[in-house]
N, CA and C atoms as an extended XYZ file, in Angstrom:
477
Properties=species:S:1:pos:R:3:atomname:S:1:resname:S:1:resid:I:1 pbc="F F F"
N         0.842       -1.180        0.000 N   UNK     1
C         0.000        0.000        0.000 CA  UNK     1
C         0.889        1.247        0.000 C   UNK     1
N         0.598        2.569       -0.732 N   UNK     2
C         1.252        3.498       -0.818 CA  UNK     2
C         0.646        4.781       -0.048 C   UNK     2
N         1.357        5.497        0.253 N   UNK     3
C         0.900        6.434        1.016 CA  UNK     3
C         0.498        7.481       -0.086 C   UNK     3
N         0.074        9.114        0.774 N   UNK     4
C         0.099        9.876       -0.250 CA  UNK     4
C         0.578       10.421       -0.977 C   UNK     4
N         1.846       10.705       -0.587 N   UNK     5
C         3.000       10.874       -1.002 CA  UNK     5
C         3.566       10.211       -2.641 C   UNK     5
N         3.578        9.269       -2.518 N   UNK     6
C         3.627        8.085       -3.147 CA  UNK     6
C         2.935        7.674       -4.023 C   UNK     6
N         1.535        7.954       -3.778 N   UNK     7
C         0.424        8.159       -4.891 CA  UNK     7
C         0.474        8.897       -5.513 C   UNK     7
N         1.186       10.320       -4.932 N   UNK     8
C         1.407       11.327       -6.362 CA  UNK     8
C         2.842       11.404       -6.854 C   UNK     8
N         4.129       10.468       -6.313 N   UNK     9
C         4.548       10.167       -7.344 CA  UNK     9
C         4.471        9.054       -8.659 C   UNK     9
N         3.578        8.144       -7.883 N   UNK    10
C         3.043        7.424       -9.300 CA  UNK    10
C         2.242        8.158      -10.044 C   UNK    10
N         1.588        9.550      -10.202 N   UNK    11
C         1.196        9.682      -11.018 CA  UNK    11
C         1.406       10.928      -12.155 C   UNK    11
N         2.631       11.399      -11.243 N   UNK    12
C         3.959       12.398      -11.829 CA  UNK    12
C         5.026       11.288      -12.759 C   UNK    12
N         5.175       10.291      -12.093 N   UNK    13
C         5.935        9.661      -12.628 CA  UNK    13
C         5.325        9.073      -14.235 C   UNK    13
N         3.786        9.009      -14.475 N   UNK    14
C         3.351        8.327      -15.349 CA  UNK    14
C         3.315        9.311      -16.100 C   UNK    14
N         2.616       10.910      -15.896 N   UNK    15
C         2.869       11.818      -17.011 CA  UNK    15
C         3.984       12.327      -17.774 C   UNK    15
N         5.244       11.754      -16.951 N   UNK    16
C         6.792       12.463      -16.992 CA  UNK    16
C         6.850       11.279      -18.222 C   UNK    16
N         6.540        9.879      -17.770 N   UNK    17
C         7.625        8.561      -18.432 CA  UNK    17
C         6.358        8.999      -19.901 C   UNK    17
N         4.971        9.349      -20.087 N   UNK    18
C         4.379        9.874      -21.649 CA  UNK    18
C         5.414       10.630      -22.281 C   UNK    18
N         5.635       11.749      -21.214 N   UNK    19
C         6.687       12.902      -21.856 CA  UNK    19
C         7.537       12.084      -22.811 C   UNK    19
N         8.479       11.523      -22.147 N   UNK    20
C         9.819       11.143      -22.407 CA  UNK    20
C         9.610       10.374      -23.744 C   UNK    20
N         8.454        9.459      -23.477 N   UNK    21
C         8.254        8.286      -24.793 CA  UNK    21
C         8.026        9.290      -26.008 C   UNK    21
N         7.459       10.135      -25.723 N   UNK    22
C         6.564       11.119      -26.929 CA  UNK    22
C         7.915       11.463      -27.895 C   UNK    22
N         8.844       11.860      -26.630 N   UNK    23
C         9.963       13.082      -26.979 CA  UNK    23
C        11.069       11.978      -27.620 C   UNK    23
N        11.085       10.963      -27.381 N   UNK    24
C        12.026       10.298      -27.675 CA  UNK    24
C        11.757        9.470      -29.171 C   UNK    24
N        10.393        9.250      -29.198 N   UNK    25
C         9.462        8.806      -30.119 CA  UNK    25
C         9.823       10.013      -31.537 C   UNK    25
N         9.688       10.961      -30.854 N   UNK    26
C         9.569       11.874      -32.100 CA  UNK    26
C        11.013       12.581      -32.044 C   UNK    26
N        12.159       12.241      -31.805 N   UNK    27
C        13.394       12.191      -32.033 CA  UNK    27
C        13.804       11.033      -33.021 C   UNK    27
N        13.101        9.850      -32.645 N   UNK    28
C        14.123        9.114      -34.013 CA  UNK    28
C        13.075        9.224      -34.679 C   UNK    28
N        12.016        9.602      -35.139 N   UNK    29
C        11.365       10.130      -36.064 CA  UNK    29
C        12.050       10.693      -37.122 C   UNK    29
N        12.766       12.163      -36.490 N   UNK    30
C        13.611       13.258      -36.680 CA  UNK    30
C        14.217       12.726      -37.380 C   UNK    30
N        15.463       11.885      -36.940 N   UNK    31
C        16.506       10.679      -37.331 CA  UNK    31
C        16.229       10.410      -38.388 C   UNK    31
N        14.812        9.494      -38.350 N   UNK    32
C        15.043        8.628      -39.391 CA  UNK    32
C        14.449        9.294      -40.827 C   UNK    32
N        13.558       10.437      -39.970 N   UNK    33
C        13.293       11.297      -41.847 CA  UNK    33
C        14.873       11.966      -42.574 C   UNK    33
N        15.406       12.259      -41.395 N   UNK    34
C        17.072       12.531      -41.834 CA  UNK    34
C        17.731       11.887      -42.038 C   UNK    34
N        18.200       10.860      -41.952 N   UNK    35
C        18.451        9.515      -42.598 CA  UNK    35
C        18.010        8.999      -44.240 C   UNK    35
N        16.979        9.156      -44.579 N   UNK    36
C        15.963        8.965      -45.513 CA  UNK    36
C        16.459       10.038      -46.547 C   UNK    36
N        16.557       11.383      -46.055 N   UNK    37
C        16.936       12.148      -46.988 CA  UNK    37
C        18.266       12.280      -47.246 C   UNK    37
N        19.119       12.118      -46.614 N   UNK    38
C        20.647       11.810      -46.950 CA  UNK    38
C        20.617       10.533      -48.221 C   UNK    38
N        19.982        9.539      -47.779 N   UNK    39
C        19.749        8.566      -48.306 CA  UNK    39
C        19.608        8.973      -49.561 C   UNK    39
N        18.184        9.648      -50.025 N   UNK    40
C        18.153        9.425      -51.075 CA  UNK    40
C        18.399       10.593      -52.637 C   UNK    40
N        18.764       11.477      -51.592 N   UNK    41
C        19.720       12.617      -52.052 CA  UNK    41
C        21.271       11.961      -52.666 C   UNK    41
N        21.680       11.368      -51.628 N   UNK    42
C        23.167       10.713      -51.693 CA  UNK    42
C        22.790        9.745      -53.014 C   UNK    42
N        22.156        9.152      -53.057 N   UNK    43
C        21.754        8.015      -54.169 CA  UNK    43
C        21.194        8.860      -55.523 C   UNK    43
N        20.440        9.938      -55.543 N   UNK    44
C        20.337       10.821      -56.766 CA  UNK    44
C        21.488       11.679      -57.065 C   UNK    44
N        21.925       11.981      -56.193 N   UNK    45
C        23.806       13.318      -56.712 CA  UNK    45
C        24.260       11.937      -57.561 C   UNK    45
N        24.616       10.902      -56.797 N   UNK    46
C        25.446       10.024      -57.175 CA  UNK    46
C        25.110        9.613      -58.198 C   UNK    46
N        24.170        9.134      -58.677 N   UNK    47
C        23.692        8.464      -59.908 CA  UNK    47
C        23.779        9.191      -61.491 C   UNK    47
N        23.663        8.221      -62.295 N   UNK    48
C        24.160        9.001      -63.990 CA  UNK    48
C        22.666        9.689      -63.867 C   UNK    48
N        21.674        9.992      -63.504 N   UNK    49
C        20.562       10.373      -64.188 CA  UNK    49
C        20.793       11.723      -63.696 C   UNK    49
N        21.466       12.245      -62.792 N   UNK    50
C        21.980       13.728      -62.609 CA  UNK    50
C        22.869       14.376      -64.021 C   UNK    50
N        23.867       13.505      -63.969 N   UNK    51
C        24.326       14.144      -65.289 CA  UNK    51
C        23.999       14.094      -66.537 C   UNK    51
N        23.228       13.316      -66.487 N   UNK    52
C        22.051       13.110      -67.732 CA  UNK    52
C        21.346       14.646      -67.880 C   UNK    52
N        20.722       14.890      -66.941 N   UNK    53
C        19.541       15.818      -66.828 CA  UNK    53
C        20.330       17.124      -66.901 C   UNK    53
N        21.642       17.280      -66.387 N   UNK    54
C        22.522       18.533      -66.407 CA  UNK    54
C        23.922       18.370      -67.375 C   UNK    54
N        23.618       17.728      -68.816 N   UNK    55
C        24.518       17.374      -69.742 CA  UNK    55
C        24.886       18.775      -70.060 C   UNK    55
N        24.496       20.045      -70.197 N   UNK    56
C        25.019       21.429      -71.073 CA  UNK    56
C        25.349       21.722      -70.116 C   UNK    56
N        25.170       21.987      -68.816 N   UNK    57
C        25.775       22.510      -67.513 CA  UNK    57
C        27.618       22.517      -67.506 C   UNK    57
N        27.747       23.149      -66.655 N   UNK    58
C        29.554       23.541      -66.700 CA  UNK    58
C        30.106       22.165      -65.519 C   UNK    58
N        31.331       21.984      -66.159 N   UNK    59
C        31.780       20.890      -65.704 CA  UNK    59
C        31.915       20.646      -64.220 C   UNK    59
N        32.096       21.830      -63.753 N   UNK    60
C        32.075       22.252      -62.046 CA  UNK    60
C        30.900       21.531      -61.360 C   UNK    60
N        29.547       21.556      -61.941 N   UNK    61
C        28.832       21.275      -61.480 CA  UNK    61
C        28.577       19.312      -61.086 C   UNK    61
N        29.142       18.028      -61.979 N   UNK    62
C        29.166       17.076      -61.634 CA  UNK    62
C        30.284       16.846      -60.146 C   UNK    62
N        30.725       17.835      -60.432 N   UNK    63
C        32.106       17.652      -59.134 CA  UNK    63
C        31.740       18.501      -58.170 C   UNK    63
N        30.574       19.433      -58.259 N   UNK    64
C        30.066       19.700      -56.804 CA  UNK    64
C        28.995       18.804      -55.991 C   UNK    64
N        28.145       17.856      -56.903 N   UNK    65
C        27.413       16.693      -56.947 CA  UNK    65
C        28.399       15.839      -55.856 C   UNK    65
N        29.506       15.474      -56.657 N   UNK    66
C        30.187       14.241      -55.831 CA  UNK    66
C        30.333       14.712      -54.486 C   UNK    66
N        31.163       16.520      -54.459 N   UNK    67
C        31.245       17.218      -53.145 CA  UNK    67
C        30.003       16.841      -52.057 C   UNK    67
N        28.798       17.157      -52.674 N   UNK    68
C        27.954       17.130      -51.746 CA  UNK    68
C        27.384       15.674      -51.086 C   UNK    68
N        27.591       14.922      -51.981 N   UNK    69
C        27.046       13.447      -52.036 CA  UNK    69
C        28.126       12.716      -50.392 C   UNK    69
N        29.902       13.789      -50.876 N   UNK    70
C        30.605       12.914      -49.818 CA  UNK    70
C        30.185       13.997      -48.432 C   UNK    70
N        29.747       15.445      -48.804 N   UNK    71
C        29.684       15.601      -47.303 CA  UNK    71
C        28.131       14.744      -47.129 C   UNK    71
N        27.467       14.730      -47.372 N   UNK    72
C        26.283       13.779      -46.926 CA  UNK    72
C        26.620       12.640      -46.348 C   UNK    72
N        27.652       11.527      -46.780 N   UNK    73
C        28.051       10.962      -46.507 CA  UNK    73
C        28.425       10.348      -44.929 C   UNK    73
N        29.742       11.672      -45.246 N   UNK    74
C        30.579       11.774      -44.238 CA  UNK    74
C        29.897       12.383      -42.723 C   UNK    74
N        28.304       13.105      -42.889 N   UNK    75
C        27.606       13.543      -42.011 CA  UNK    75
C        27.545       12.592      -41.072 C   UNK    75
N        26.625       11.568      -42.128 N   UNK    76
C        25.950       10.444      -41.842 CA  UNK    76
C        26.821        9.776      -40.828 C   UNK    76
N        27.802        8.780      -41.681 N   UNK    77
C        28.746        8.381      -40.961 CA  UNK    77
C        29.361        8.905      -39.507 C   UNK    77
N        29.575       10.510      -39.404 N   UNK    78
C        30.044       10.836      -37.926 CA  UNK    78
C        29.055       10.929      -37.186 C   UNK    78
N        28.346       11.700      -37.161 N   UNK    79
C        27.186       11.287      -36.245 CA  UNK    79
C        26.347       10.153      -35.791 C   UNK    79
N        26.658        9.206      -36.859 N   UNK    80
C        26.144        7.493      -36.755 CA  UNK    80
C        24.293        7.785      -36.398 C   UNK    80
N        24.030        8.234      -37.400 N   UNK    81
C        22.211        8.142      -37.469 CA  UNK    81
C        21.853        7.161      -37.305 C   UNK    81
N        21.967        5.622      -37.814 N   UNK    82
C        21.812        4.538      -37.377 CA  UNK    82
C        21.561        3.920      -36.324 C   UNK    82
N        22.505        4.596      -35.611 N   UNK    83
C        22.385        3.798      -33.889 CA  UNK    83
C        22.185        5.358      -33.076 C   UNK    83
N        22.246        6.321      -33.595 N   UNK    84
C        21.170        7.704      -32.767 CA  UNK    84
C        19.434        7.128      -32.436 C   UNK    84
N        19.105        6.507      -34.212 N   UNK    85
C        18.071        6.153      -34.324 CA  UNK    85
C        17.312        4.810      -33.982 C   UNK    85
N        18.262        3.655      -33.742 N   UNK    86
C        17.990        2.620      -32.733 CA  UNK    86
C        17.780        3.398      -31.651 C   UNK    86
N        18.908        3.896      -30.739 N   UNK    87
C        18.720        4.416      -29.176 CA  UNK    87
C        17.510        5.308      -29.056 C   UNK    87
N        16.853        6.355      -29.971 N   UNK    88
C        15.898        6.799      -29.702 CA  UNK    88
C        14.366        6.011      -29.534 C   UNK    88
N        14.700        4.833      -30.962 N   UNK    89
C        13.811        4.039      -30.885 CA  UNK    89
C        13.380        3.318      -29.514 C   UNK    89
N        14.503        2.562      -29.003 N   UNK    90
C        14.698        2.222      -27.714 CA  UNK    90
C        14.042        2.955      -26.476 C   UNK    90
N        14.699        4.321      -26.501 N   UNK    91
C        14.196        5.251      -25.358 CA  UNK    91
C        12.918        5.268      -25.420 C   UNK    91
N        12.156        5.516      -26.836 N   UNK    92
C        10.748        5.600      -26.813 CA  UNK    92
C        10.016        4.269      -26.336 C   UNK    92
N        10.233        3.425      -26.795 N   UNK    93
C         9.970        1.843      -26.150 CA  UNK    93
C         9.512        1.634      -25.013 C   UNK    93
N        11.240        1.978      -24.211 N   UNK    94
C        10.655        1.719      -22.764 CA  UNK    94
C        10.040        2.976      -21.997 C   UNK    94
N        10.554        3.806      -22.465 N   UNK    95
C        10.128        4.771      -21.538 CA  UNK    95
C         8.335        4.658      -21.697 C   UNK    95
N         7.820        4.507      -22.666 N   UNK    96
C         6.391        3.945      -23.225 CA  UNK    96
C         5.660        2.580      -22.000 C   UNK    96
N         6.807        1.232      -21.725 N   UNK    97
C         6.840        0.344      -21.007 CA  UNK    97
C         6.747        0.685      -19.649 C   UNK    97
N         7.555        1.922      -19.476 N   UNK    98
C         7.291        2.118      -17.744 CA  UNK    98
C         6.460        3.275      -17.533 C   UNK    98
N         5.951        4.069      -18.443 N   UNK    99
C         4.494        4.943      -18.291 CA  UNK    99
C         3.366        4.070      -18.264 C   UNK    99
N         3.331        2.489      -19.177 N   UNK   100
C         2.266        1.883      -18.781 CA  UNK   100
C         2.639        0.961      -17.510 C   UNK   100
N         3.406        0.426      -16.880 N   UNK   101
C         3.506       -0.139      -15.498 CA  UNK   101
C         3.332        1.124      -14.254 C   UNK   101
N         3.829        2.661      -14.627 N   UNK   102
C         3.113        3.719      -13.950 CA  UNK   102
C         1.185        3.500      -13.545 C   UNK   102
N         0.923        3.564      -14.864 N   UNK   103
C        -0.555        3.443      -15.008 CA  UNK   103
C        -1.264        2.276      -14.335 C   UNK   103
N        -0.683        1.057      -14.584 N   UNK   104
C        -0.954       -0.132      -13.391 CA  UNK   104
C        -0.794        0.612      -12.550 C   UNK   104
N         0.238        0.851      -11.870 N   UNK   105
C         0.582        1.135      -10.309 CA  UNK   105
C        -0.580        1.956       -9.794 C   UNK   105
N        -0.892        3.045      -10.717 N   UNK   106
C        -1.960        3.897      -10.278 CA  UNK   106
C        -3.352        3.169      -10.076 C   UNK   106
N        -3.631        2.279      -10.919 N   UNK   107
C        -5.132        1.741      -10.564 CA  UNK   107
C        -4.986        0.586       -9.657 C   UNK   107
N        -3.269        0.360       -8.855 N   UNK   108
C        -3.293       -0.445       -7.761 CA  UNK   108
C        -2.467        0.015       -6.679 C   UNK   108
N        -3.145        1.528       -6.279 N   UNK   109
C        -1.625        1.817       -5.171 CA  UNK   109
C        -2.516        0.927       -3.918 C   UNK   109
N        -3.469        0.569       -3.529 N   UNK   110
C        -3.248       -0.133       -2.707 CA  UNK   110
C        -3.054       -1.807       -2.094 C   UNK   110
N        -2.498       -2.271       -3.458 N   UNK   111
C        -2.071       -3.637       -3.426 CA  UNK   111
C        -0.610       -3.645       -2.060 C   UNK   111
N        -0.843       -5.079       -2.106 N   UNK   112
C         0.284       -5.197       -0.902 CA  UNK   112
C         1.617       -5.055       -1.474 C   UNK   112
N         1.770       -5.590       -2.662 N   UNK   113
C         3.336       -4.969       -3.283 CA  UNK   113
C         3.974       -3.825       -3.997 C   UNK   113
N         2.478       -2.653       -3.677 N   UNK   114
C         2.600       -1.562       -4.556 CA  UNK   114
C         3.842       -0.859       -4.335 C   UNK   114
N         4.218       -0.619       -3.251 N   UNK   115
C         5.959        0.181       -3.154 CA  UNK   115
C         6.929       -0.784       -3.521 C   UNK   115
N         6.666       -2.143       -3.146 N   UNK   116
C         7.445       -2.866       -4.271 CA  UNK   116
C         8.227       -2.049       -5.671 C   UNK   116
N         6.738       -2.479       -6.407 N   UNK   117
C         6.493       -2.426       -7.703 CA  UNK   117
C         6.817       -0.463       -8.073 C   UNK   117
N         6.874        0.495       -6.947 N   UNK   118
C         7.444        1.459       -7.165 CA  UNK   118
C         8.804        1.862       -7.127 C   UNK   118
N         9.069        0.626       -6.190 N   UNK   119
C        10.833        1.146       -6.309 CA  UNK   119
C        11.370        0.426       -7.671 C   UNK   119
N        10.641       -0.423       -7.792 N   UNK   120
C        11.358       -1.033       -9.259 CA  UNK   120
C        10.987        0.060      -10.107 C   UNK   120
N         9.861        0.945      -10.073 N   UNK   121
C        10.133        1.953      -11.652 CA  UNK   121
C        10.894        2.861      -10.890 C   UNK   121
N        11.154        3.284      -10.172 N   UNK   122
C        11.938        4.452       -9.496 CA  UNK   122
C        13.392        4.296      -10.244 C   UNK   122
N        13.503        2.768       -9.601 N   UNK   123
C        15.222        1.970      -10.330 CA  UNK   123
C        15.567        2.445      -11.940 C   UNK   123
N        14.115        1.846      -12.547 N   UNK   124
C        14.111        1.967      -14.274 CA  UNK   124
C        14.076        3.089      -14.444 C   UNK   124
N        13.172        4.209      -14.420 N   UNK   125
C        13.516        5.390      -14.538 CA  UNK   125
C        15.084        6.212      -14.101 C   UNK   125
N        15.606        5.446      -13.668 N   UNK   126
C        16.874        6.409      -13.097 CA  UNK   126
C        17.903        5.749      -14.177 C   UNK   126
N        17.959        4.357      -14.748 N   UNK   127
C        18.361        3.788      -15.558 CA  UNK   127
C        18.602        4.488      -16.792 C   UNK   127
N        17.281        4.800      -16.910 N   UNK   128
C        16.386        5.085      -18.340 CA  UNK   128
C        17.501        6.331      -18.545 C   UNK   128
N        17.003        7.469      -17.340 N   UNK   129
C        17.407        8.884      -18.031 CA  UNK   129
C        18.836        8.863      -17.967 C   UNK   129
N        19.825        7.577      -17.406 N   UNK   130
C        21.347        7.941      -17.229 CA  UNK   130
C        21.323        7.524      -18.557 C   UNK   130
N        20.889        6.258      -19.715 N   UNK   131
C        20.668        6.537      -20.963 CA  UNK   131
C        20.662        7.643      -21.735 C   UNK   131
N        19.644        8.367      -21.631 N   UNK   132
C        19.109        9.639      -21.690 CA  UNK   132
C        20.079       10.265      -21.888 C   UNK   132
N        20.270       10.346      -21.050 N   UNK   133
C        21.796       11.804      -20.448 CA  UNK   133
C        22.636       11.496      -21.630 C   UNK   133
N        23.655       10.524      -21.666 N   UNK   134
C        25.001        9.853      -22.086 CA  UNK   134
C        24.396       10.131      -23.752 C   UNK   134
N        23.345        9.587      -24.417 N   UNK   135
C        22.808        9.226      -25.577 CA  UNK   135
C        22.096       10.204      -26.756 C   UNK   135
N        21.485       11.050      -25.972 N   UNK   136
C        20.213       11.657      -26.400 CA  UNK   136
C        20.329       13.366      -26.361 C   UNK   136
N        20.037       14.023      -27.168 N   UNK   137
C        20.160       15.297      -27.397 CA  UNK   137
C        18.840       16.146      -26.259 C   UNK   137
N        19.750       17.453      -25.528 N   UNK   138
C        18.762       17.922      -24.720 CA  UNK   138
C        17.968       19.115      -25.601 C   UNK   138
N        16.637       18.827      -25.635 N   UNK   139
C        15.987       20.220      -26.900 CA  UNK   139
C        14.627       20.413      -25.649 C   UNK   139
N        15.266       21.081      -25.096 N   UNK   140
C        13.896       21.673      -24.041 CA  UNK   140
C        12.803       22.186      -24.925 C   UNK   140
N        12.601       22.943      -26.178 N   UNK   141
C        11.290       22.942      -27.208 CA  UNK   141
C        10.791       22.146      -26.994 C   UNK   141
N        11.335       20.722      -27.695 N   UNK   142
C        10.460       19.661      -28.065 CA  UNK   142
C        10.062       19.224      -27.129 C   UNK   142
N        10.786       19.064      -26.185 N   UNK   143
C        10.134       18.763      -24.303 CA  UNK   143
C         9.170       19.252      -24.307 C   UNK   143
N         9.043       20.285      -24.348 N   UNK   144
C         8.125       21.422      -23.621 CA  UNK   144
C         7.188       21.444      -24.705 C   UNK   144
N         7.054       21.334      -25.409 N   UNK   145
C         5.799       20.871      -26.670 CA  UNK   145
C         5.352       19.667      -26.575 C   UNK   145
N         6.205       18.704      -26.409 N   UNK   146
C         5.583       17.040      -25.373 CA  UNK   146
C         4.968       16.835      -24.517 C   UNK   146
N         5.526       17.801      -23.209 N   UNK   147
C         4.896       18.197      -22.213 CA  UNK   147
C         3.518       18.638      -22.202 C   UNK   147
N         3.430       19.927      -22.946 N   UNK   148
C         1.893       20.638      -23.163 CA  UNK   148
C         1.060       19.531      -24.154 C   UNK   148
N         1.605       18.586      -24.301 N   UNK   149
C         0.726       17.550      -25.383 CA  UNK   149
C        -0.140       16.701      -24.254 C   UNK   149
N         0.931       15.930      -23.893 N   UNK   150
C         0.571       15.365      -22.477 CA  UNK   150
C        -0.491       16.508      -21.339 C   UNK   150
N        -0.236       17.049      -21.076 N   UNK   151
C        -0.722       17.850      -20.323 CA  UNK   151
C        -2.465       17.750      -20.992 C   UNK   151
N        -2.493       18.325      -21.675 N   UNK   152
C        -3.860       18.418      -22.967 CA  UNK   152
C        -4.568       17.037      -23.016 C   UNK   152
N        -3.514       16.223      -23.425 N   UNK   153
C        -4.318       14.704      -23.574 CA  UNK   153
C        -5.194       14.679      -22.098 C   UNK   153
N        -4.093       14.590      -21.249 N   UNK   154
C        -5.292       14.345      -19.791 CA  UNK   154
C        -6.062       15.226      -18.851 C   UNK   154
N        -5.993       16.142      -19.954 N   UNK   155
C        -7.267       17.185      -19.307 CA  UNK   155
C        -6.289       18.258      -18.195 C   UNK   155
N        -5.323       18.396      -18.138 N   UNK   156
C        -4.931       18.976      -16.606 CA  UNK   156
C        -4.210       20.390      -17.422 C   UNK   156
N        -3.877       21.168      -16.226 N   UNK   157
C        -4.121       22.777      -16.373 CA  UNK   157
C        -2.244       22.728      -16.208 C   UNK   157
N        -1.451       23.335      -16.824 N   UNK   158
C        -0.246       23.824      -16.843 CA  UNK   158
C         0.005       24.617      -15.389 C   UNK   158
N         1.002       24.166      -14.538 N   UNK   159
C         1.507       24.657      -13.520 CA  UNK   159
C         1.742       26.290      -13.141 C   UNK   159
């Protein structure tokens, strides 16, 4: 059984872990539409149907093609979009997984293992955001536009 205390952090904790899924959700979103367009930018510079289409054009121009094709490239590659965009995927996942074990908790704070079952998300959440931290880009906007989403979805009034 949880006290009161306790009851309202399970249910801070469940609007926070929406936040996070939303924000993290719509980060490799971000990713992966950026990804996509490197992609297929990099695959049109590169290809003969560019110089096809720009045959009278000045010679400068196939060799600013390649230019751009390798910084696209080379973007890609340093920043590693790939595994930005797994880890976001990820973050959104669980953080999604422990907003709905939040939501249990809430329609059982007075089961006999409910602080149990709170220190274990207390644990995951602290997990989660040292992830977070190490992994994940801080954009207080998009937070704060997640936030007021959440907020809206469940009816409640901004602090």
């Amino acid at each position: 059984m949880l006290t009161d205390a306790q009851i309202d952090e399970v249910w801070e904790g469940q609007l926070s872990s929406e936040i996070r899924s939303l924000y993290f959700g719509d980060l490799a979103n971000l990713y992966t539409t950026r990804k996509q367009w490197i992609t297929g930018l990099t695959f049109f510079l590169s290809s003969g149907a560019v110089v096809t289409l720009f045959t009278h054009l000045p010679v400068a121009l196939p060799i600013s093609f390649s230019l751009i094709t390798a910084l696209l490239t080379a973007y890609s590659v340093a920043v590693n979009l790939d595994a930005k965009i797994r880890t976001m995927a990820k973050l959104h996942y669980t953080w999604s997984q422990v907003a709905t074990d939040f939501g249990r908790l809430w329609n059982h704070t007075y089961a006999d293992d409910a602080e149990t079952e709170l220190q274990d998300l207390q644990r995951r959440t602290l997990e989660l955001s040292e992830l977070a931290t190490m992994e994940a880009p801080n954009d207080p906007k998009r937070m704060s536009h997640w936030q007021d989403r959440v907020i809206q979805l469940h009816r409640l009034e901004a602090a």
